[in-house]
Chimera marker file (.cmm) of the C-alpha trace (Angstrom):
<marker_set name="trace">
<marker id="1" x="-40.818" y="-48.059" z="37.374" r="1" g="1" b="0" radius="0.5"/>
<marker id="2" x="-36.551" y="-48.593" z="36.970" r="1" g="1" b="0" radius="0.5"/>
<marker id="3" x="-34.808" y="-48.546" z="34.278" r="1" g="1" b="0" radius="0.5"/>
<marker id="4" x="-35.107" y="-51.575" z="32.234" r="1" g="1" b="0" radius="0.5"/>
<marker id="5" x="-38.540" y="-52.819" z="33.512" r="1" g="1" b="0" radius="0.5"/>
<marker id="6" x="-41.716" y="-52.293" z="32.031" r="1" g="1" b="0" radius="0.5"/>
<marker id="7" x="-44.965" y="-52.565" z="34.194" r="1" g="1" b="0" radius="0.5"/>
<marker id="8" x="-47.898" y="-55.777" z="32.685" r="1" g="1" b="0" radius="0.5"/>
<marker id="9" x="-50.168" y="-52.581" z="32.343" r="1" g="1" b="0" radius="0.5"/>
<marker id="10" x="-47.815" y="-50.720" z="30.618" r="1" g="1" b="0" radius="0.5"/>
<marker id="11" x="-46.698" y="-53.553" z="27.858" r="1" g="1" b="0" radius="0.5"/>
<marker id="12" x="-50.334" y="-54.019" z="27.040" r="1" g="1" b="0" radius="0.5"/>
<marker id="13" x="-50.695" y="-50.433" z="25.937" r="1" g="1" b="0" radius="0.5"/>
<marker id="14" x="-48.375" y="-51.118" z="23.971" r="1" g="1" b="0" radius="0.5"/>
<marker id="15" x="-48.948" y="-53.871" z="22.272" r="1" g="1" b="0" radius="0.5"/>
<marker id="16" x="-52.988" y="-52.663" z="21.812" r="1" g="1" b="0" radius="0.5"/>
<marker id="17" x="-51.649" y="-49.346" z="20.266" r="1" g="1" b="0" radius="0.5"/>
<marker id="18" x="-49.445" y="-51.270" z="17.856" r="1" g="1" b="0" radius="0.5"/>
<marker id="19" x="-52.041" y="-53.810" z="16.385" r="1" g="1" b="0" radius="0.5"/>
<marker id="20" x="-53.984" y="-51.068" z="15.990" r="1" g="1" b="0" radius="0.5"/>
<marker id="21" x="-51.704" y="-49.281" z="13.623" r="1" g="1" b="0" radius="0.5"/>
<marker id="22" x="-51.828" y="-51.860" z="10.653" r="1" g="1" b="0" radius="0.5"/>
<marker id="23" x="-55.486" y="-50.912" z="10.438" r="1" g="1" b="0" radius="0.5"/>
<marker id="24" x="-55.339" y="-47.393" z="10.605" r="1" g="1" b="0" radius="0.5"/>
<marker id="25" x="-52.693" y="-47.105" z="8.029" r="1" g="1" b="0" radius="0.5"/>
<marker id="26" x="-55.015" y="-49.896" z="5.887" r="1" g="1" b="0" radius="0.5"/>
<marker id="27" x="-57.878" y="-47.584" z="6.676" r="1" g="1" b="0" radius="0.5"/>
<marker id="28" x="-56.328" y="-44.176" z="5.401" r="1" g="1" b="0" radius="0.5"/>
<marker id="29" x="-54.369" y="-45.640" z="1.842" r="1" g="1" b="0" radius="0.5"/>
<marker id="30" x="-57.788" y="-46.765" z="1.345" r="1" g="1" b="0" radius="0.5"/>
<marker id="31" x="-59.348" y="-43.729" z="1.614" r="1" g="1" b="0" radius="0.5"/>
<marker id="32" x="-56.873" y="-41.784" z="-0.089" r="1" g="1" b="0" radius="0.5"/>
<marker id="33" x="-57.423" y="-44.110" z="-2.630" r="1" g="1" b="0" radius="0.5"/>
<marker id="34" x="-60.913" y="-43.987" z="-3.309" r="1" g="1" b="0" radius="0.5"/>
<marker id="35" x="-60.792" y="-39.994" z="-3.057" r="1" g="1" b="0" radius="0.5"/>
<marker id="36" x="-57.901" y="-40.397" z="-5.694" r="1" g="1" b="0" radius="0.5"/>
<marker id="37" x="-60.090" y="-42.285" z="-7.999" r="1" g="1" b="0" radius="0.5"/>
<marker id="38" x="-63.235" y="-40.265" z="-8.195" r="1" g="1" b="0" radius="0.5"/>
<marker id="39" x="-60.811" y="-36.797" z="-8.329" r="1" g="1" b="0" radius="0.5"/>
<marker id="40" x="-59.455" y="-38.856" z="-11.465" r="1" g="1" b="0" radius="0.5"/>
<marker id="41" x="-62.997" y="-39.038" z="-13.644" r="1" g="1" b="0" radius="0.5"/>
<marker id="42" x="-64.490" y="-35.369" z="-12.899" r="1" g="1" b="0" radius="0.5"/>
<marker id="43" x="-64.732" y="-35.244" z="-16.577" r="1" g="1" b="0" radius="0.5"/>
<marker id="44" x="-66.753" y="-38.396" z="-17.431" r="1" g="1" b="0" radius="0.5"/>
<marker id="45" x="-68.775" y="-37.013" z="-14.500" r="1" g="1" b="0" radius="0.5"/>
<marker id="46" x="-69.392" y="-33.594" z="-16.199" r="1" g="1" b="0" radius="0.5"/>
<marker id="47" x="-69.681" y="-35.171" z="-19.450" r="1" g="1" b="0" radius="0.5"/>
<marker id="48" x="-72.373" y="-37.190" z="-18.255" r="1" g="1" b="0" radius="0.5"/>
<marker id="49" x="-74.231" y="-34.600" z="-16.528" r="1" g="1" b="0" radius="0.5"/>
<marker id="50" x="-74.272" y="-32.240" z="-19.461" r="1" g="1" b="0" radius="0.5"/>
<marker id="51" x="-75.715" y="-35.453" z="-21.483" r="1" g="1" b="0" radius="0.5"/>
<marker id="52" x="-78.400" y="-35.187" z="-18.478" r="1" g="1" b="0" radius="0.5"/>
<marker id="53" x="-79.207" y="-31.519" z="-18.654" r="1" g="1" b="0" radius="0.5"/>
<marker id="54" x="-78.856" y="-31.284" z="-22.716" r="1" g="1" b="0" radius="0.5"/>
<marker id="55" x="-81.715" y="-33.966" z="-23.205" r="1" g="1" b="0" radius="0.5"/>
<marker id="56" x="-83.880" y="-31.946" z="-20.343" r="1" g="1" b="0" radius="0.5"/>
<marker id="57" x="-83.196" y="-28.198" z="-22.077" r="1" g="1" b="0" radius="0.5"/>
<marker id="58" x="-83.408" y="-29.508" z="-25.786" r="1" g="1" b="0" radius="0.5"/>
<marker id="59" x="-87.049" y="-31.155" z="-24.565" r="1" g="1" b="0" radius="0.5"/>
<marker id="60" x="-88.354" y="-27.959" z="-22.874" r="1" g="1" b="0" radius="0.5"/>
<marker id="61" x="-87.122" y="-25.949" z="-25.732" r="1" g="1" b="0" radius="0.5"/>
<marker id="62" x="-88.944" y="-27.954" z="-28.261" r="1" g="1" b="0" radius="0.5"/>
<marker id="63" x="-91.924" y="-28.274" z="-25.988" r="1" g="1" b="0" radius="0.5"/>
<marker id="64" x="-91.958" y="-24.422" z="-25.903" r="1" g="1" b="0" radius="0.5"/>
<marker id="65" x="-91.916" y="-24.944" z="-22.217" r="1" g="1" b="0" radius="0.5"/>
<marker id="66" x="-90.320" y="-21.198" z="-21.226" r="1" g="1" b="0" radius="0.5"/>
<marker id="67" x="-90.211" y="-21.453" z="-17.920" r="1" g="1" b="0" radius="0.5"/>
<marker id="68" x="-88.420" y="-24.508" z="-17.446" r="1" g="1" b="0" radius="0.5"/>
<marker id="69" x="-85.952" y="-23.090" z="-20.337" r="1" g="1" b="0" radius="0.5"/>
<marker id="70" x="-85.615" y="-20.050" z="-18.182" r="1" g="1" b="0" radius="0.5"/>
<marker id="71" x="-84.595" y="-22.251" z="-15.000" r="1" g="1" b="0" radius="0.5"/>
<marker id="72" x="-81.844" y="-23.731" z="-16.774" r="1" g="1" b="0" radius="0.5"/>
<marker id="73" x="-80.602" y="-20.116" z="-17.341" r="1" g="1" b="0" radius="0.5"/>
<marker id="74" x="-77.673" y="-18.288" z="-16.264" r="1" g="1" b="0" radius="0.5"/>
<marker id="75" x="-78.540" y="-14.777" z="-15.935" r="1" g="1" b="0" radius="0.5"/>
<marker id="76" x="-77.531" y="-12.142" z="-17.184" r="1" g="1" b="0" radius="0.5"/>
<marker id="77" x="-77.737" y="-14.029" z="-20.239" r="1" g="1" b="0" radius="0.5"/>
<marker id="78" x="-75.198" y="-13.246" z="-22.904" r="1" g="1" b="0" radius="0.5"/>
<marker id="79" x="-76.438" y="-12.136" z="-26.459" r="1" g="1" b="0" radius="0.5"/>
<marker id="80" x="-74.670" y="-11.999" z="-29.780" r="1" g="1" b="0" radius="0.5"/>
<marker id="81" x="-72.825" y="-8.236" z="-31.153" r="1" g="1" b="0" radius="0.5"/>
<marker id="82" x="-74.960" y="-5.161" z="-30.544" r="1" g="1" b="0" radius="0.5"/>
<marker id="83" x="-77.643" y="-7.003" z="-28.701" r="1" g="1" b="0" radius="0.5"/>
<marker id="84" x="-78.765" y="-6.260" z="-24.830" r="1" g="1" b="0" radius="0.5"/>
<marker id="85" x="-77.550" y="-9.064" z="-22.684" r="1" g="1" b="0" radius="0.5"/>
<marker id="86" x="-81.088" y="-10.471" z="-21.235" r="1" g="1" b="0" radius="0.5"/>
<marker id="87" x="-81.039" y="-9.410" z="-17.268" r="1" g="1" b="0" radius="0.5"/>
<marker id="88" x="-83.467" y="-12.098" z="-15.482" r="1" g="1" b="0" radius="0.5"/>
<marker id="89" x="-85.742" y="-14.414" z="-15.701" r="1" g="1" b="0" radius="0.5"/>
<marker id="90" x="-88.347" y="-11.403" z="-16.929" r="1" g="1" b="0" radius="0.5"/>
<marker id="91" x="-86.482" y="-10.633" z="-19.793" r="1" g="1" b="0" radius="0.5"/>
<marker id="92" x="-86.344" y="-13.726" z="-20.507" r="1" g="1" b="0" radius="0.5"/>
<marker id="93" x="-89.656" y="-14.915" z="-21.090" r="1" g="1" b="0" radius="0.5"/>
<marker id="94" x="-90.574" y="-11.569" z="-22.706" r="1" g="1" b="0" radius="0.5"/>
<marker id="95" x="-87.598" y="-12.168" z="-25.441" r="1" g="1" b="0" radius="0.5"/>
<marker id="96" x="-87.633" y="-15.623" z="-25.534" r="1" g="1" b="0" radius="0.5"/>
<marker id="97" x="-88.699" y="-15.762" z="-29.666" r="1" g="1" b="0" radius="0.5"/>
<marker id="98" x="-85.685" y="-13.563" z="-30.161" r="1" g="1" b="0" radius="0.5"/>
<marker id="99" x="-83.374" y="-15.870" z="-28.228" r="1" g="1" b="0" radius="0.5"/>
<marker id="100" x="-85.231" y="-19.214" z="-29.835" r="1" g="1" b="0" radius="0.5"/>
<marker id="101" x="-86.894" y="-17.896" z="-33.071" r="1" g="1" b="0" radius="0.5"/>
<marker id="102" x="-84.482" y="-15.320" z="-34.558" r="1" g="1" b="0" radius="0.5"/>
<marker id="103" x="-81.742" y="-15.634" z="-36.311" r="1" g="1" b="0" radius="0.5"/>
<marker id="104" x="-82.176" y="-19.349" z="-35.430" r="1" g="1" b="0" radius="0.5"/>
<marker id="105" x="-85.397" y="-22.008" z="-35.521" r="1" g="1" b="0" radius="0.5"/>
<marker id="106" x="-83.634" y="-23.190" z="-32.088" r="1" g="1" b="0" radius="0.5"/>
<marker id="107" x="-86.639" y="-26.251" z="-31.818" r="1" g="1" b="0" radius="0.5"/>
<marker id="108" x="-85.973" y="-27.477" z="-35.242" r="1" g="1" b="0" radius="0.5"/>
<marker id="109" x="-81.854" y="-27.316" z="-34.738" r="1" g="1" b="0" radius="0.5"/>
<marker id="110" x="-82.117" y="-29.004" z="-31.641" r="1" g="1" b="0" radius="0.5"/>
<marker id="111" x="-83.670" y="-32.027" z="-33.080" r="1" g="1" b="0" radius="0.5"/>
<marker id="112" x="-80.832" y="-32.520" z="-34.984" r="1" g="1" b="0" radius="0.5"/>
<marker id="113" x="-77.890" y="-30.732" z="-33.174" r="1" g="1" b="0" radius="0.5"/>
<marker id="114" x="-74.747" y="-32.466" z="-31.819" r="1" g="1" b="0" radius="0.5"/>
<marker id="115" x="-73.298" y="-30.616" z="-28.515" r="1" g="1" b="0" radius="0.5"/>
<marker id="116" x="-69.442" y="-29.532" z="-29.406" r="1" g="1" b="0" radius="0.5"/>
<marker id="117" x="-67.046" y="-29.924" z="-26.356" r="1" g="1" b="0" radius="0.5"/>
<marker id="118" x="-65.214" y="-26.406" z="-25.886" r="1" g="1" b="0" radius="0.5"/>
<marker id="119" x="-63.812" y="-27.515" z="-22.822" r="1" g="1" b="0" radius="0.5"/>
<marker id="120" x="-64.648" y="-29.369" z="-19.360" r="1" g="1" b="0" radius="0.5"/>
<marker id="121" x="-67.196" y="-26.404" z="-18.592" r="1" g="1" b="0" radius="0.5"/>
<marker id="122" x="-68.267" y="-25.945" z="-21.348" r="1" g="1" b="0" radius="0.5"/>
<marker id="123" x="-70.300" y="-27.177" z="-24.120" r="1" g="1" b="0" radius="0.5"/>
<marker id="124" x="-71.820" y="-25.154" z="-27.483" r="1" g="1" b="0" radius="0.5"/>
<marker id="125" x="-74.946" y="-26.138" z="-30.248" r="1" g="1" b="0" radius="0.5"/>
<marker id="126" x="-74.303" y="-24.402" z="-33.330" r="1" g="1" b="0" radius="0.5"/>
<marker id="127" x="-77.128" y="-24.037" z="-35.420" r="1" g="1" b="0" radius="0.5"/>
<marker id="128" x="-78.074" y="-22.804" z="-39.324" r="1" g="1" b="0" radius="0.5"/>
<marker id="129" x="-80.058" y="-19.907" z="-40.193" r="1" g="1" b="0" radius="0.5"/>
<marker id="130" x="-83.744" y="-20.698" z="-40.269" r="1" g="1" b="0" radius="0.5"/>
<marker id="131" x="-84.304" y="-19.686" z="-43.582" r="1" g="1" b="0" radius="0.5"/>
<marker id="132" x="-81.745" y="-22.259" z="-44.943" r="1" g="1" b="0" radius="0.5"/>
<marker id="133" x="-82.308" y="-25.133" z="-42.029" r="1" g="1" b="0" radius="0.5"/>
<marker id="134" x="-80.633" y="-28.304" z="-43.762" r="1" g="1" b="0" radius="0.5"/>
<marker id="135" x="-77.311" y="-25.883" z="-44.260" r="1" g="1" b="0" radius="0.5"/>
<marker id="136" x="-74.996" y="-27.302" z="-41.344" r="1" g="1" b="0" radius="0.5"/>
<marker id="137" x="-72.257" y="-26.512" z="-43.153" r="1" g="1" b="0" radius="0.5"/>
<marker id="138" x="-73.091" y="-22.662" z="-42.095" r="1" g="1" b="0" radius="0.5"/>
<marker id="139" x="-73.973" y="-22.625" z="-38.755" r="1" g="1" b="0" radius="0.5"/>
<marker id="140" x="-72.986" y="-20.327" z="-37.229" r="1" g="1" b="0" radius="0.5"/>
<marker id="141" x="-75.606" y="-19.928" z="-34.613" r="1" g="1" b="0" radius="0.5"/>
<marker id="142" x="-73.678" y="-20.982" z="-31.219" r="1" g="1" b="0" radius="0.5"/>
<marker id="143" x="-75.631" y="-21.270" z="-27.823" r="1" g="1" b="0" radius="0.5"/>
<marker id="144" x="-73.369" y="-21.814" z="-24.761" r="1" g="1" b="0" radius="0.5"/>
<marker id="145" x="-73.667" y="-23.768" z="-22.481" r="1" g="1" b="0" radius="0.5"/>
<marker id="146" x="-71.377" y="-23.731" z="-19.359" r="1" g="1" b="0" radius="0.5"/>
<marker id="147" x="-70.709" y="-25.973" z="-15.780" r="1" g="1" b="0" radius="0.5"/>
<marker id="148" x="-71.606" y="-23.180" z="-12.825" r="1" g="1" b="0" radius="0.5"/>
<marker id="149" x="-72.104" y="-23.744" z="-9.403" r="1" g="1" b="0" radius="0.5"/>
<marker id="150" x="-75.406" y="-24.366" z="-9.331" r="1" g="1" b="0" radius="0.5"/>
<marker id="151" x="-74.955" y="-27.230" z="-12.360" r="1" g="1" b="0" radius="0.5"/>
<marker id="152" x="-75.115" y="-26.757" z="-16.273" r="1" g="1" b="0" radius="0.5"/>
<marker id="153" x="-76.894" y="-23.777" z="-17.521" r="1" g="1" b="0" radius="0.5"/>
<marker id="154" x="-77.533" y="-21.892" z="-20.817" r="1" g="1" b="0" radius="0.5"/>
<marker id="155" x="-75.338" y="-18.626" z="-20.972" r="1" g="1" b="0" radius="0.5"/>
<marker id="156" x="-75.257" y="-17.315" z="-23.765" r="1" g="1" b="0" radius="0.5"/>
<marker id="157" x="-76.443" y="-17.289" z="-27.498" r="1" g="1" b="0" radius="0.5"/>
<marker id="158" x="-74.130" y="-15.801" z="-30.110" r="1" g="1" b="0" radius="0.5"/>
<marker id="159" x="-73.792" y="-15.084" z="-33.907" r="1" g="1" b="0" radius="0.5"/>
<marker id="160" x="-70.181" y="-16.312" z="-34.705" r="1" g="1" b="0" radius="0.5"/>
<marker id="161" x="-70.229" y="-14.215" z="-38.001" r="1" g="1" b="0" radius="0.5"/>
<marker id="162" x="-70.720" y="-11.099" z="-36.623" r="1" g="1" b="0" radius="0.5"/>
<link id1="1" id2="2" r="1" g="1" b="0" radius="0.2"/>
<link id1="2" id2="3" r="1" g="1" b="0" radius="0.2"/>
<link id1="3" id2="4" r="1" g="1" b="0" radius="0.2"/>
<link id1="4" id2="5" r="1" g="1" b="0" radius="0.2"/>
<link id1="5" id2="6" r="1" g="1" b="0" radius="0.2"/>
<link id1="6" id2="7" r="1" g="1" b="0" radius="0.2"/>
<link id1="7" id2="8" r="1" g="1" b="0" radius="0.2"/>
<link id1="8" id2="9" r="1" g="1" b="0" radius="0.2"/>
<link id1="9" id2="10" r="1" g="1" b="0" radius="0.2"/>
<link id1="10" id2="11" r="1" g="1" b="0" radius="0.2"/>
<link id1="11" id2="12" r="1" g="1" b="0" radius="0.2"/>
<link id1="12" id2="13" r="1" g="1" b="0" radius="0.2"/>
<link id1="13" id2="14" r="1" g="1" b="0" radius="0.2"/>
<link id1="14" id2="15" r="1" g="1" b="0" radius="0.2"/>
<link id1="15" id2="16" r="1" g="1" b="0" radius="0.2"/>
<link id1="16" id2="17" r="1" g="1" b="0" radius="0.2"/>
<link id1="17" id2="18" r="1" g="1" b="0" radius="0.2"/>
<link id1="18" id2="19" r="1" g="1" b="0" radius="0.2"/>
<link id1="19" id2="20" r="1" g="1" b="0" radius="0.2"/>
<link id1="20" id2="21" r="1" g="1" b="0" radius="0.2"/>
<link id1="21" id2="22" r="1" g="1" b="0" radius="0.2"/>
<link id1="22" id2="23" r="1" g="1" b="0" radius="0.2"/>
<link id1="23" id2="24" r="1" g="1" b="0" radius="0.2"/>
<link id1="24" id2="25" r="1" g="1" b="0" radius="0.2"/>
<link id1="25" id2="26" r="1" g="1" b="0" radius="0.2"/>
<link id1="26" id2="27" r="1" g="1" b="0" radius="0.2"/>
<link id1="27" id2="28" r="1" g="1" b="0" radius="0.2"/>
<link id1="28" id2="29" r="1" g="1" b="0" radius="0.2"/>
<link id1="29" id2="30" r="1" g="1" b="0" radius="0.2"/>
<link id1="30" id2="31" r="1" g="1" b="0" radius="0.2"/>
<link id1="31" id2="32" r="1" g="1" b="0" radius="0.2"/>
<link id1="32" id2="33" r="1" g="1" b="0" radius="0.2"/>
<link id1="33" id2="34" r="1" g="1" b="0" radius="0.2"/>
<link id1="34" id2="35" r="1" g="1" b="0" radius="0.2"/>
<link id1="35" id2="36" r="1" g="1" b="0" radius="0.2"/>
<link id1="36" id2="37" r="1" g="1" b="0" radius="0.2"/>
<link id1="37" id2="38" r="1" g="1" b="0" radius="0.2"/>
<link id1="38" id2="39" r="1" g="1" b="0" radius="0.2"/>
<link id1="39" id2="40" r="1" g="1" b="0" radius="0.2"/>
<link id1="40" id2="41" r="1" g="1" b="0" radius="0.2"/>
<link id1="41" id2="42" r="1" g="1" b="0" radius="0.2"/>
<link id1="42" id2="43" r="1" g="1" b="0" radius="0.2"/>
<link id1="43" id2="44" r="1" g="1" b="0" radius="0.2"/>
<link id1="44" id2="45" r="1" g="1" b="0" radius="0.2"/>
<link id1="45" id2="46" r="1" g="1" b="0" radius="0.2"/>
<link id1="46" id2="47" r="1" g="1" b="0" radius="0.2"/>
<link id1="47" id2="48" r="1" g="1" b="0" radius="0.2"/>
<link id1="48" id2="49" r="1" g="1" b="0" radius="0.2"/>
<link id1="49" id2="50" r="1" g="1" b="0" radius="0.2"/>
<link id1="50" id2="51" r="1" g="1" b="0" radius="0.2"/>
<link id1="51" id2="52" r="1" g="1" b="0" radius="0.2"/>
<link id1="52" id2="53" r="1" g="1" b="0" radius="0.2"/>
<link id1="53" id2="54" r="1" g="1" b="0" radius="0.2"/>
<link id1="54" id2="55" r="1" g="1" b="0" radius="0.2"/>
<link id1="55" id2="56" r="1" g="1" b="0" radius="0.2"/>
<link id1="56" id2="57" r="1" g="1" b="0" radius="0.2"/>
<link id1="57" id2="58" r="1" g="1" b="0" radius="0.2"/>
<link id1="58" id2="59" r="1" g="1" b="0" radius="0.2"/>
<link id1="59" id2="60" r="1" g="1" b="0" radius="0.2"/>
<link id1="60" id2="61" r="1" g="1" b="0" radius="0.2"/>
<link id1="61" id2="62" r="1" g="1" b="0" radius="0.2"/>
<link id1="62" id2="63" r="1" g="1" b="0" radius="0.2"/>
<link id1="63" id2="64" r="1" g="1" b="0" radius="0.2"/>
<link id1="64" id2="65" r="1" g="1" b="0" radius="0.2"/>
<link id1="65" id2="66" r="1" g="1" b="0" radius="0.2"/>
<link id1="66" id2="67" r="1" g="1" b="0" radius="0.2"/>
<link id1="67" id2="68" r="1" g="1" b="0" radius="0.2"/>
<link id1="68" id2="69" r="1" g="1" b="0" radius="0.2"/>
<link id1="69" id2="70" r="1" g="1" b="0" radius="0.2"/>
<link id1="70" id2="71" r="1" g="1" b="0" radius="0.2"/>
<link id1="71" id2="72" r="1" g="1" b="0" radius="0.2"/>
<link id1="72" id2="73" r="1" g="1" b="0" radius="0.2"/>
<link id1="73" id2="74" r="1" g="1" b="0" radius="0.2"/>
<link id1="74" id2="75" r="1" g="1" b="0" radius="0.2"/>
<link id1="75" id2="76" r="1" g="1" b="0" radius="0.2"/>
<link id1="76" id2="77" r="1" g="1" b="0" radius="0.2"/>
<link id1="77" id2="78" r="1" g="1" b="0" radius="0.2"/>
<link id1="78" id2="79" r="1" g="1" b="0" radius="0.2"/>
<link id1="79" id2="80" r="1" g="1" b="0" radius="0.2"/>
<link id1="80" id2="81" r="1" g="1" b="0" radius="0.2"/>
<link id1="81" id2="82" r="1" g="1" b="0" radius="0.2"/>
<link id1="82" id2="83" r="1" g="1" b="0" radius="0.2"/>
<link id1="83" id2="84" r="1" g="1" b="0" radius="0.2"/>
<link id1="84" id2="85" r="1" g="1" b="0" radius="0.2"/>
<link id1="85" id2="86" r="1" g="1" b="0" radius="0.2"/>
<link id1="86" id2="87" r="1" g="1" b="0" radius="0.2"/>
<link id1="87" id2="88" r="1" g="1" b="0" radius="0.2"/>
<link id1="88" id2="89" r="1" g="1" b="0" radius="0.2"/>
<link id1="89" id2="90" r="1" g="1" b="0" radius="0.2"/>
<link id1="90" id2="91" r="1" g="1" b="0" radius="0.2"/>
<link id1="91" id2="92" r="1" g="1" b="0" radius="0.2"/>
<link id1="92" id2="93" r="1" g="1" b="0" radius="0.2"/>
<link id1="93" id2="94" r="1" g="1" b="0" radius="0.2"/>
<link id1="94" id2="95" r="1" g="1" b="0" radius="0.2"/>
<link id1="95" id2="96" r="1" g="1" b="0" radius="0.2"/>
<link id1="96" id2="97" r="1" g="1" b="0" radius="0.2"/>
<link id1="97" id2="98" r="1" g="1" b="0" radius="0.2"/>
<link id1="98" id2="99" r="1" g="1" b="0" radius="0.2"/>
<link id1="99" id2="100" r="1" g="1" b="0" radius="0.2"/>
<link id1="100" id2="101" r="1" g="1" b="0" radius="0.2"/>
<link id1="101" id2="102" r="1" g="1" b="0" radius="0.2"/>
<link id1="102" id2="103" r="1" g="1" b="0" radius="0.2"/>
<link id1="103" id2="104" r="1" g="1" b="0" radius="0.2"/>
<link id1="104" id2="105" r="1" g="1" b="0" radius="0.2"/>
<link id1="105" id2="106" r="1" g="1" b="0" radius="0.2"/>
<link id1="106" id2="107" r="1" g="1" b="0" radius="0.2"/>
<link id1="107" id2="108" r="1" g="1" b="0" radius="0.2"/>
<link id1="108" id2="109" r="1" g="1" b="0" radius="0.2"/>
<link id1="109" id2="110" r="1" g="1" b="0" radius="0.2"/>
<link id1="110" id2="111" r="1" g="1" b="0" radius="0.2"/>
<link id1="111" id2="112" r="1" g="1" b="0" radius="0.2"/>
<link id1="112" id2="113" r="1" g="1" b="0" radius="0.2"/>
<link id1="113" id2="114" r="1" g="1" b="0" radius="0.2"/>
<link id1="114" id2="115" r="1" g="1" b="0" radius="0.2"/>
<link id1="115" id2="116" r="1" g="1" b="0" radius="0.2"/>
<link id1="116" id2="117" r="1" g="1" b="0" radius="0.2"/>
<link id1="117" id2="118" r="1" g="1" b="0" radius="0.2"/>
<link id1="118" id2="119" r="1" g="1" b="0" radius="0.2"/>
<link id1="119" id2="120" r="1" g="1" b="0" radius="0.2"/>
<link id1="120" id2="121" r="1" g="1" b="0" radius="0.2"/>
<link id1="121" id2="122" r="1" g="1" b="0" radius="0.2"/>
<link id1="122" id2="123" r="1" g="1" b="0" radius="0.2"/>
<link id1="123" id2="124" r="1" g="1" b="0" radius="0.2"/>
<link id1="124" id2="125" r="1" g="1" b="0" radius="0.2"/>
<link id1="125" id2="126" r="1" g="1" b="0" radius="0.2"/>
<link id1="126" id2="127" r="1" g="1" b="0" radius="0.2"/>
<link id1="127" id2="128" r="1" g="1" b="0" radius="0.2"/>
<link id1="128" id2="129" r="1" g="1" b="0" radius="0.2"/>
<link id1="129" id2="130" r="1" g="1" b="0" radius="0.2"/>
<link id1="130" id2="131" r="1" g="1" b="0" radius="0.2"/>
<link id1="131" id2="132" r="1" g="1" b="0" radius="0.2"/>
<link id1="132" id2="133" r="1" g="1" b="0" radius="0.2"/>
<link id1="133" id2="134" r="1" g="1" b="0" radius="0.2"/>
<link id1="134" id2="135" r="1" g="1" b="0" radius="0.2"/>
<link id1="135" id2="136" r="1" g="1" b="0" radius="0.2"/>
<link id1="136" id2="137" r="1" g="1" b="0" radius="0.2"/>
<link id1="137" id2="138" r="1" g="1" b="0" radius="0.2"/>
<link id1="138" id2="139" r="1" g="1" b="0" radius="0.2"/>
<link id1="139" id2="140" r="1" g="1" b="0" radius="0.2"/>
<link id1="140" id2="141" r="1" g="1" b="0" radius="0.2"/>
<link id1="141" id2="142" r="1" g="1" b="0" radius="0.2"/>
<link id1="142" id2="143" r="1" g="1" b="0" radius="0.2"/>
<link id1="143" id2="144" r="1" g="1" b="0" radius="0.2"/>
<link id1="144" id2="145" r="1" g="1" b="0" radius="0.2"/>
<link id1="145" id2="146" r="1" g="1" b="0" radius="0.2"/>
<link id1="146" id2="147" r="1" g="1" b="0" radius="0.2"/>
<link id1="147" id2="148" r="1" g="1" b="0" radius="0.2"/>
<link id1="148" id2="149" r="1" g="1" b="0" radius="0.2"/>
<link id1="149" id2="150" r="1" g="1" b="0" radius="0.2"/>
<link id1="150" id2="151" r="1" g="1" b="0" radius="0.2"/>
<link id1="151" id2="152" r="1" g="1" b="0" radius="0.2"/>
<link id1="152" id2="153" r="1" g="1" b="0" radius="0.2"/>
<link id1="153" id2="154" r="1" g="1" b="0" radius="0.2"/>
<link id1="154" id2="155" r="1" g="1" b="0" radius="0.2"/>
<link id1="155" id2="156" r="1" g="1" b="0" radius="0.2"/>
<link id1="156" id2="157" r="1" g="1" b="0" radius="0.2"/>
<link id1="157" id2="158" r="1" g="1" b="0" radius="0.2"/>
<link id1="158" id2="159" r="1" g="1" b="0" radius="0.2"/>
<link id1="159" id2="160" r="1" g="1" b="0" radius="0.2"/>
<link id1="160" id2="161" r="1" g="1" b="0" radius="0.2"/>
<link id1="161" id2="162" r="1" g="1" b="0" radius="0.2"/>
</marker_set>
């Protein structure tokens, strides 16, 4: 090849590596795009998840269904002042009136409760005292509810008053 002169072979490559380039520029911008628009609604994602996993837990929990409770569980499980944090799954089912039927009637809140947005990972149901169950003015029965790895689980269950 001189100077000046370009071989057939040669200005085909060319041309073929130019058209080309349209497309791939097309091709990423649209990409970015999409992965720009689904980072943009990670809430309305969570939001609708926890919707999802509330309706499950509330049904097992007034269903008395503890096992399925206790696999939507984060453990060690937090508990309100001067309690024992519950360790596993165990624990669990072996204090699961205390956690459900204590201070709380945790099936007959549910019913009724409205989750309360803390934050984008997490969520909270406050509840009334069981012996005064129509009071939702004093509720101060809060379980937590938070967005892990592994999804939406219950993580704790505390006594705001105390």
């Amino acid at each position: 090849m001189t100077k000046g002169t370009v071989k057939a072979s040669e200005l085909n490559s060319f041309i073929s590596i130019r058209a080309c380039l349209p497309w791939r520029v097309i091709s990423a911008q649209t990409w970015l795009a999409g992965v720009l628009i689904l980072l943009s609604f990670p809430n309305a994602f969570a939001e609708s998840d926890f919707s999802t996993f509330w309706k499950e837990f509330k049904s097992a929990v007034i269903a008395g269904d503890k096992a399925k409770v206790a696999g939507m569980t984060k453990f060690p499980l937090s508990m309100p002042y001067l309690q024992k944090a519950v360790k596993n799954k165990e624990d669990f089912l072996r204090r699961y009136n205390e956690i459900f039927k204590g201070e709380a009637n945790a099936a007959q809140c549910f019913g009724k409760a409205e989750p309360h947005k803390e934050s984008d990972r997490e969520y909270d149901i406050y509840c009334p005292f069981k012996g005064t169950p129509n009071d939702w003015e004093n509720a101060p029965i809060r379980f937590i509810f938070e967005l892990t790895n592994g999804g939406w689980k219950f993580v704790g269950l505390d006594n705001v008053n105390e």
